[in-house]
N, C-alpha and C positions, 0 to 999 in steps of 0.2 A: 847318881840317880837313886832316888829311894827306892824302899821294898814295893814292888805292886801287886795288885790282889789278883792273886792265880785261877785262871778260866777254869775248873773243875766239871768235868762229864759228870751229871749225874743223870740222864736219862737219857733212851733212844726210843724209837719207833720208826716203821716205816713200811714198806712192801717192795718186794723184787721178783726175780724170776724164781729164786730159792723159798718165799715164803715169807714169813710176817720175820721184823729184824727184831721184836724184843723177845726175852728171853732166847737170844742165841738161836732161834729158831733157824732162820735162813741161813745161817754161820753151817748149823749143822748137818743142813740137807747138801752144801757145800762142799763138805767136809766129812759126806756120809760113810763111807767106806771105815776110815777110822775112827770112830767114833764107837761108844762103847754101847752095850743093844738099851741100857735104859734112856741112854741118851734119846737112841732112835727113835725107841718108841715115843717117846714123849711129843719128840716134833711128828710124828706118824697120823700122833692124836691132834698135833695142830691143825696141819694140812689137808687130814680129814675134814676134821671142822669148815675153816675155809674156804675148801672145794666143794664145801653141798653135799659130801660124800655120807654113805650110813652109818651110824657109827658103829661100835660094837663088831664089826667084820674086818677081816685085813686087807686091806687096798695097796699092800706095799707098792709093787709092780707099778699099777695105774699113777700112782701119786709119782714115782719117779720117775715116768715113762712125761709125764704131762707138768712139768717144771725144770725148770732153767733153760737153757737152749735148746730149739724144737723147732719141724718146720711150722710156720706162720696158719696158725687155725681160724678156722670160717667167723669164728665172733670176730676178728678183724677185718677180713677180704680173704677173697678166695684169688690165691696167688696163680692158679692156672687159667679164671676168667675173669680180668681186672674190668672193673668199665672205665670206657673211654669213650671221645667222640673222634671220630672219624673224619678227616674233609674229605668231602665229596664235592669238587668242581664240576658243573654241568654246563651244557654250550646245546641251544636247542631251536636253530633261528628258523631250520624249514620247519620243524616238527615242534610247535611249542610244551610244553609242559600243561596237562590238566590235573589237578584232583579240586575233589570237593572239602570242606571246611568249618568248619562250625563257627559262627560270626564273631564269636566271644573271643577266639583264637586268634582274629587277624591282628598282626602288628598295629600298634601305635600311629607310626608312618610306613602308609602303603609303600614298597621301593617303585622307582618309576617306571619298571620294565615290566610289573606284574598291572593284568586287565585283571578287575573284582567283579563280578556279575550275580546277581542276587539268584539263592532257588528257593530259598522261602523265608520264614520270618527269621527263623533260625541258622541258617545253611547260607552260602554262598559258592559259587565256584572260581577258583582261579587258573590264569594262565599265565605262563612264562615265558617269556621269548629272551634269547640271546643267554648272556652268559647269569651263572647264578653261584653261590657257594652255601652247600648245605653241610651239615654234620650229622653225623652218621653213628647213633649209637650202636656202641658194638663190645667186643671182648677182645682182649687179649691175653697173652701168658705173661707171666711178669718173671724178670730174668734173678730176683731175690727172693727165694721162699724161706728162709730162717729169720729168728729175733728172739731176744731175749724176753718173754712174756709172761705175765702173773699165772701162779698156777690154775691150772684148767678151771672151770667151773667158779673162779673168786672172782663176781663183780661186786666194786664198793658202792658202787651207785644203788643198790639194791640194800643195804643197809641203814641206810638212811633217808629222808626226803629230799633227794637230790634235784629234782627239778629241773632236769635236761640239764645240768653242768654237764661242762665237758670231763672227757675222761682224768685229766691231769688234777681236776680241782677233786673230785671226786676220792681220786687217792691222796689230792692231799688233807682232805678230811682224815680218813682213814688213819694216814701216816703222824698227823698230829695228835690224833687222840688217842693213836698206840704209844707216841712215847710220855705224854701225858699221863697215863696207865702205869707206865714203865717206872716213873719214877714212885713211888710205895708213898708219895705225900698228898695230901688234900690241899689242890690249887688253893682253895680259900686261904690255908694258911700259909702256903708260899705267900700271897697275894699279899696278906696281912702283915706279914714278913718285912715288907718291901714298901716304897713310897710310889706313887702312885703312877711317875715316869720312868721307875726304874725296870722296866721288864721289856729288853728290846725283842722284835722279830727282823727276823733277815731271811725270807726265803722267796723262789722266782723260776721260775721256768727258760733255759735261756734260749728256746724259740718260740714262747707263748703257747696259748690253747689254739691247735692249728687242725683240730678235728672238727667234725664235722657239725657240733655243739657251739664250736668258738670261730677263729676267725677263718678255718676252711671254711666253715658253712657261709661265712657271708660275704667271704672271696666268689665261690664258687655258686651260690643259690640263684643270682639273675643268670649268670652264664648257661643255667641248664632250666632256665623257667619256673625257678620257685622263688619263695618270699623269703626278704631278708629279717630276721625278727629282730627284735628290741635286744635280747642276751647276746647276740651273735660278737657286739664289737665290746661292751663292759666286761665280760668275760674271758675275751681273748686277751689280755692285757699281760706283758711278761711277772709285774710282780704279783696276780692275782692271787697267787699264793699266799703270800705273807697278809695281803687282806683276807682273806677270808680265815685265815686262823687267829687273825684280831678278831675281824665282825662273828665269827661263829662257833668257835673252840674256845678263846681265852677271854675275849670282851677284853683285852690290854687296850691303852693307850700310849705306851710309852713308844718310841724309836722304830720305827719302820721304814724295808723299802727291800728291793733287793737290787742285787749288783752282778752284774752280766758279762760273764768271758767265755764265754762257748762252752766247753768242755768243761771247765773251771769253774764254772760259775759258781757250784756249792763249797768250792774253795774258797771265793771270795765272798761268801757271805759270811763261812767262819770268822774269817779276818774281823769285820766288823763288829760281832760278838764279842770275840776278842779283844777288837781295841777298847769296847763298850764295856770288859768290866775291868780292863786292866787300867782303863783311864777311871774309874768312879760313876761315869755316866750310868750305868746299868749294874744292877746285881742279879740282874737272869737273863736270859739271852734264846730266844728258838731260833735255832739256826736249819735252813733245810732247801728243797731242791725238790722239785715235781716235772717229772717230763715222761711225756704220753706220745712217743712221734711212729709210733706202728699204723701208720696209714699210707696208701699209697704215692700220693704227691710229698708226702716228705721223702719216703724212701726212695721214690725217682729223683729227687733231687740231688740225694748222695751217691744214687748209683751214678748219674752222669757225670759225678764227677771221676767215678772210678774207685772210689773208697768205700765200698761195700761188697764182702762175698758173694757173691753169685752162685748157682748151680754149677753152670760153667765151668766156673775155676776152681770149685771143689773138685770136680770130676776129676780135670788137668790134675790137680795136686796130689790125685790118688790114682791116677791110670784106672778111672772108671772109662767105660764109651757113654754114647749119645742116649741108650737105654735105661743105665744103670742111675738109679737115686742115689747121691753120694749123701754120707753120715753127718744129718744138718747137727745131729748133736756136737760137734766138734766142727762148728762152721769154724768160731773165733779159736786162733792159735797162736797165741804173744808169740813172739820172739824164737818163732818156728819156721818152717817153710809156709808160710800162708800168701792171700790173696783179696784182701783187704778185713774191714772189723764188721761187727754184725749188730747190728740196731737192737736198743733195748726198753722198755719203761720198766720204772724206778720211783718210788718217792721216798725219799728218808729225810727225819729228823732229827736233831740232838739238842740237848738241853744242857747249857750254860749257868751253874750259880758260880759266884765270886767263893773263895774260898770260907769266908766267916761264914754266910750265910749256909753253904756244906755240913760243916763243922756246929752252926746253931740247931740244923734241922734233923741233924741224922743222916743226910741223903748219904745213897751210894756211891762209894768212889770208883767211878769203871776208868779212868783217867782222868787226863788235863790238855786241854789245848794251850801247848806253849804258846804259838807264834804260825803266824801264816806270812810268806812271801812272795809279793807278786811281780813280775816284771814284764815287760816288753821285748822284743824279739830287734826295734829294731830297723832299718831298713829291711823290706824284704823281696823277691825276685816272685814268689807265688804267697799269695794270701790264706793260702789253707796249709804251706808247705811247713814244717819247723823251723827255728832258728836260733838262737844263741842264747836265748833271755832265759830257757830252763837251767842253764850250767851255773846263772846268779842266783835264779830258786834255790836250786839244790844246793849249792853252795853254802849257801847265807841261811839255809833251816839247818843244815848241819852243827854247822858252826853255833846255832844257837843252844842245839844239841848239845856239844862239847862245852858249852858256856858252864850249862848247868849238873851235867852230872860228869865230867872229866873226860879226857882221853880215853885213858883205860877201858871204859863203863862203853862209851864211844863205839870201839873197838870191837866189843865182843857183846854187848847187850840191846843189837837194836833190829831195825830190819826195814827194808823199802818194798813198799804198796806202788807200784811200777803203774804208771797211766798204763800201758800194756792194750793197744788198742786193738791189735791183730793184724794190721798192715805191713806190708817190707818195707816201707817206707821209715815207720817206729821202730820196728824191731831194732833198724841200725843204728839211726838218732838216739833215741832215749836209753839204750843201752852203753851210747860209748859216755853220755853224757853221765849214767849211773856208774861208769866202770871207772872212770877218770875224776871223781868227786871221792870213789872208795879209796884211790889210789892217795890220790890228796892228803885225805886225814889217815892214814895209815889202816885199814880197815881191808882184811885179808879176803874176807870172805862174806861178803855182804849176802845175808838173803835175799832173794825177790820174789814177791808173790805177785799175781796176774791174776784178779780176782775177776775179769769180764771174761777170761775164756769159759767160766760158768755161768757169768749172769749176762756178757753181752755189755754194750756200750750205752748209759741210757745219756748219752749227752750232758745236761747240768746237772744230773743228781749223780754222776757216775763218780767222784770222789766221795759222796755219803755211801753209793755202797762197798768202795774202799775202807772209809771208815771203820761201817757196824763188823765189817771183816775182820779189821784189825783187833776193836774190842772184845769179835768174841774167838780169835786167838791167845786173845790176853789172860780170855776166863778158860780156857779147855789147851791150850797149850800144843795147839797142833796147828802149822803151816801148809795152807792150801797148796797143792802142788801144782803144775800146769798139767791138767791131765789129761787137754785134748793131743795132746803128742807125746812123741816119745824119742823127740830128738832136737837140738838147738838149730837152728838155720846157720850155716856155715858165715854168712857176714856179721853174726851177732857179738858184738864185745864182752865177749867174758872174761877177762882180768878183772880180780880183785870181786868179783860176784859168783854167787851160787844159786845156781839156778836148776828145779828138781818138777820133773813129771811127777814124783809121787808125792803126798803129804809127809812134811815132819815134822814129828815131835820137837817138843823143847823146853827149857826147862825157866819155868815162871820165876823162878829167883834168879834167873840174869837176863832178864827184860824188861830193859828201862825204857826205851824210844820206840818211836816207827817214823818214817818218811811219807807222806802219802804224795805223790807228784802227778800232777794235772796240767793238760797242757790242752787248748781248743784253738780252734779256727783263729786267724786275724794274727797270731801273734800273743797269746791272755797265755802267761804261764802261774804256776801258782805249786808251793810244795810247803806244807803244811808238817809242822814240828808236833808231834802229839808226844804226851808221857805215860807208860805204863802206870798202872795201879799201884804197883810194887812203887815205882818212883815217885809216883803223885802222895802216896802215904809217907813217904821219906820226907819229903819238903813237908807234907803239912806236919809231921813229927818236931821239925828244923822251927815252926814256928809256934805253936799251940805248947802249952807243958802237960806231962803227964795225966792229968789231971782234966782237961778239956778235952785230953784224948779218949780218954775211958766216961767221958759224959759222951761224947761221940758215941764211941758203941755202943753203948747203952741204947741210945736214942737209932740207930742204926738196926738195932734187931728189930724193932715195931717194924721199921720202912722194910724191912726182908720181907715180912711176914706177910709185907699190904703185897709188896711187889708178888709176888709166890700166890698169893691170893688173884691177883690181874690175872697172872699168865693160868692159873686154874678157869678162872672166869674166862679168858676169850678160847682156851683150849674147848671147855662146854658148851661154848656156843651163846653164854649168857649176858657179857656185853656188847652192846649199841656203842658205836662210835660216837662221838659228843657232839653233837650238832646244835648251837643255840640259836634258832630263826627266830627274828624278832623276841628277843629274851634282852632286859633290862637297860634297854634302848633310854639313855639320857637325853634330856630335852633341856631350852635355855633356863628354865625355873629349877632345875637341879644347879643350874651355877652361881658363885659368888665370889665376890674377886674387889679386894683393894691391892693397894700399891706395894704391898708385903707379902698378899697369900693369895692362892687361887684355889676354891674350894669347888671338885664334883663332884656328886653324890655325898656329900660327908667325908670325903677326902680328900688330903692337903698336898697342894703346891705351893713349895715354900719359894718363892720371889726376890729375896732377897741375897743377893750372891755378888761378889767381890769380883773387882777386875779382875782378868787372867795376865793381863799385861800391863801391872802396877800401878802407881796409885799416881792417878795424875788427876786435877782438877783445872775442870772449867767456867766454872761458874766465877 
């Protein structure tokens, strides 16, 4: 097989529980502890920003006390009086039932057991005889008060003309036109760069918009007596995401959709990316993942199944009593003594050029997406339970590993981004299955990092903020530690892995790989090959000569400068997220098309293209 064109990171954006993901931002509120103080300050001055906070004063305390893992705050629901409705069965055959009613009020179809008597033009009175079932608005406490949530005071819907989106779209604006930002180049000239179908998007939500904007509101709107509106069910839609950063951020037409595996899902969009420029089909690629499930009915849904921290079981885990609030900060605890994982929203994005286009533009090299793998589990006994199909992921992204930078490099230069979800259940699976993979390829001491015991679980975007994790260890050289505990869980496989509550240091000139391993609901596994910077510049070294390399730099310092300039701008407060509503909307009179080209707007699609499987005639 020939040489193919290498997926190259040149951009990110997005938002988490840590803060905004370009410029290392959220990496380092992450990773705050060790970090050096101009670092600090600098994400100090983001978070400030973000959070509405004033600027100019030190809000250290606040900012950290109201990001990453927290108990669940009133702009979602208030966890100690959730609304519900109540059944209330009623039986009333000697004593019937009266009140009065406002005419406007009565049902559609009277039930047959109810007499309607008129008291004026307005008003009527009813009665009920026999049995009846009402619902009973009311309160109760809800048994999960932690998640993973945007820092305090940052709504995106407030940044732009959002128009009742739901929360998911709304960050995924945000998270596309931060890494948009991210990368130091003017889209025009990317654009101009590229043919007209070459710029795919792959991103998607993998439970949809299920707030009360999207398809909870039009689930639930008749069931409580209100109107279903026209957005309720176009905007609930899983890949709305990837449309709306065509229709509103990029105006692209080329390659969309997204692709849905639970947990994995922003795994499998990478793949697609991926294959899209390693096959030719694409030379840019937005790849991403938006999920918003901090509402009640979703998180009842995971508690029933028993895979969600509770109050409860934190107490249990720490010999608190029935009084005591236990430390929501350290709800999620990988591969600890814990009691299930703790819900999170998340939107991250990455940006995909093919290697030339890299190398033509200047762009930044923050890495390279080698290779994503995805497999199946499999027969399985429980549909939520794990199964076998991660030990082929992990496997086969290794080994793709090893393809390309050696044993040796293997060996001592790389590290795993652990799905890490906080359950006993994980801790045992995904560990023996990482311990038994190190052992395989000779690999003594693998690190593992558990990036959701900070940011929480956010379902499809939770491998993006493995990811921006990853890169921005890559740029600052410090591995997140698990630092909600301070001990492994006695059934946890440790052979052949190294596994650290505190952050470590490391040393960027032996850092070639990372593993990032996802695994969701049904069976969807997914473990994705990425390459350090250090490595991604060695290959492009291996194919570029000297010469193309030093036009690179060259072209490289302007893209610093822009990038350094963005993250100045959103640190001040000065840019608006990119929202293009009704902006250069093409209509049939922009197109033209014979049997060789297809012209929109003044730009070509060329038509003409050869069998892929040989040249046979029929005519």
């Amino acid at each position: 097989m020939g040489r193919q064109r290498l997926p190259v990171i040149v951009g990110f954006g997005g938002v988490n529980a840590a803060g905004r993901s370009s410029g290392h931002h959220a990496y380092t509120r992450m990773t705050w502890s060790a970090q050096p103080a101009g670092q600090r300050a600098r994400t100090l001055a983001a978070l400030t920003t973000m959070m509405g906070l004033e600027p100019g004063k030190s809000h250290e305390q606040h900012i950290l006390d109201h990001t990453l893992i927290r108990r669940i705050e009133a702009r979602h629901f208030d966890v100690d009086a959730v609304d519900w409705n109540q059944r209330l069965p009623t039986q009333s055959d000697d004593q019937p039932i009266h009140f009065d009613l406002e005419r406007r009020h009565l049902p559609d179809v009277i039930p047959p057991h109810w007499v309607v008597t008129d008291n004026s033009v307005t008003h009527v009175n009813v009665q009920i005889s026999g049995q009846q079932e009402l619902l009973l608005p009311t309160k109760r406490e809800f048994e999960v008060k932690s998640a993973g949530q945007l820092p305090t005071g940052f709504e995106p819907g407030k940044l732009y003309p959002s128009r009742n989106h739901p929360r998911g779209l709304q960050m995924t604006v945000y998270a596309a036109s931060d890494a948009l930002g991210s990368l130091g180049l003017d889209w025009e000239e990317v654009t101009r760069a590229v043919a007209l179908d070459q710029i795919s998007v792959y991103a998607g939500s993998a439970m949809g918009q299920l707030d009360a904007a999207g398809a909870g509101g039009m689930l639930k709107s008749r069931y409580n007596g209100q109107r279903v509106t026209s957005k309720y069910c176009p905007l609930s839609f899983a890949e709305m995401p990837a449309d709306f950063i065509n229709a509103y951020v990029l105006g692209s037409m080329g390659s969309t959709g997204a692709s849905l595996g639970a947990c994995a899902s922003f795994a499998y969009n990478l793949r697609h990316g991926i294959d899209d420029i390693r096959s030719g089909r694409a030379r840019v690629a937005f790849i991403g993942a938006s999920e918003a499930p901090i509402t009640p009915e979703i998180m009842e849904g995971y508690s029933a199944m028993g895979a969600l921290a509770t109050a409860k079981g934190l107490r249990q885990l720490d010999g608190l009593n029935d009084q005591q609030e236990p430390d929501f900060r350290r709800a999620c605890r990988p591969f600890a003594p814990n009691c299930g994982f703790t819900i999170a929203e998340s939107s991250q994005m990455v940006v995909l050029f093919d290697d030339e286009l890299a190398m033509e533009l200047g762009a930044t090299i923050f890495g390279a997406a080698a290779d994503v793998f995805v497999n199946a589990d499999g027969h399985k006994k429980s549909i939520s339970g794990p199964g076998v199909g991660n030990y082929i992921t992990m496997a086969r992204a290794t080994a793709a590993v090893r393809a390309i930078v050696g044993d040796e490099a293997l060996r001592r230069g790389g590290l795993v981004q652990a799905h890490g979800t906080g359950t006993p259940q994980n801790r045992v699976t995904e560990s023996e299955i990482l311990s038994r993979t190190a052992q395989a390829f000779g690999i003594e001491a693998w690190p593992v990092v558990a990036a959701k015991c900070y940011l929480g679980h956010s379902i499809g975007a939770a491998a993006g903020d493995q990811l921006i994790t990853t890169l921005g260890l890559w740029q600052h050289g410090i591995l997140p530690g698990i630092a909600t505990t301070d001990s492994i869980a006695d059934d946890v496989h440790q052979d052949n892995l190294a596994f650290s509550h505190s952050h470590r240091e490391v040393d960027l000139e032996q850092q070639y790989y990372a593993i990032i391993n996802a695994k969701g609901f049904g069976g969807n596994n997914a473990s994705a090959a990425l390459m350090s910077p250090l490595a991604t510049k060695r290959m492009l070294k291996a194919r570029y000569s000297s010469q193309q390399w030093q036009q690179w730099q060259r072209a490289n310092e302007a893209v610093c400068a822009r990038q350094q300039a963005y993250d100045d701008g959103m640190i001040a407060g000065t840019i608006a997220p990119v929202y293009k509503f009704d902006h250069g909307v093409l209509h049939d009179s922009d197109i033209a098309m014979d049997a060789q080209l297809l012209t929109i707007g003044g730009r070509e699609v060329p038509l003409d293209r050869e069998s892929p499987y040989g040249d046979m005639k029929f005519d």
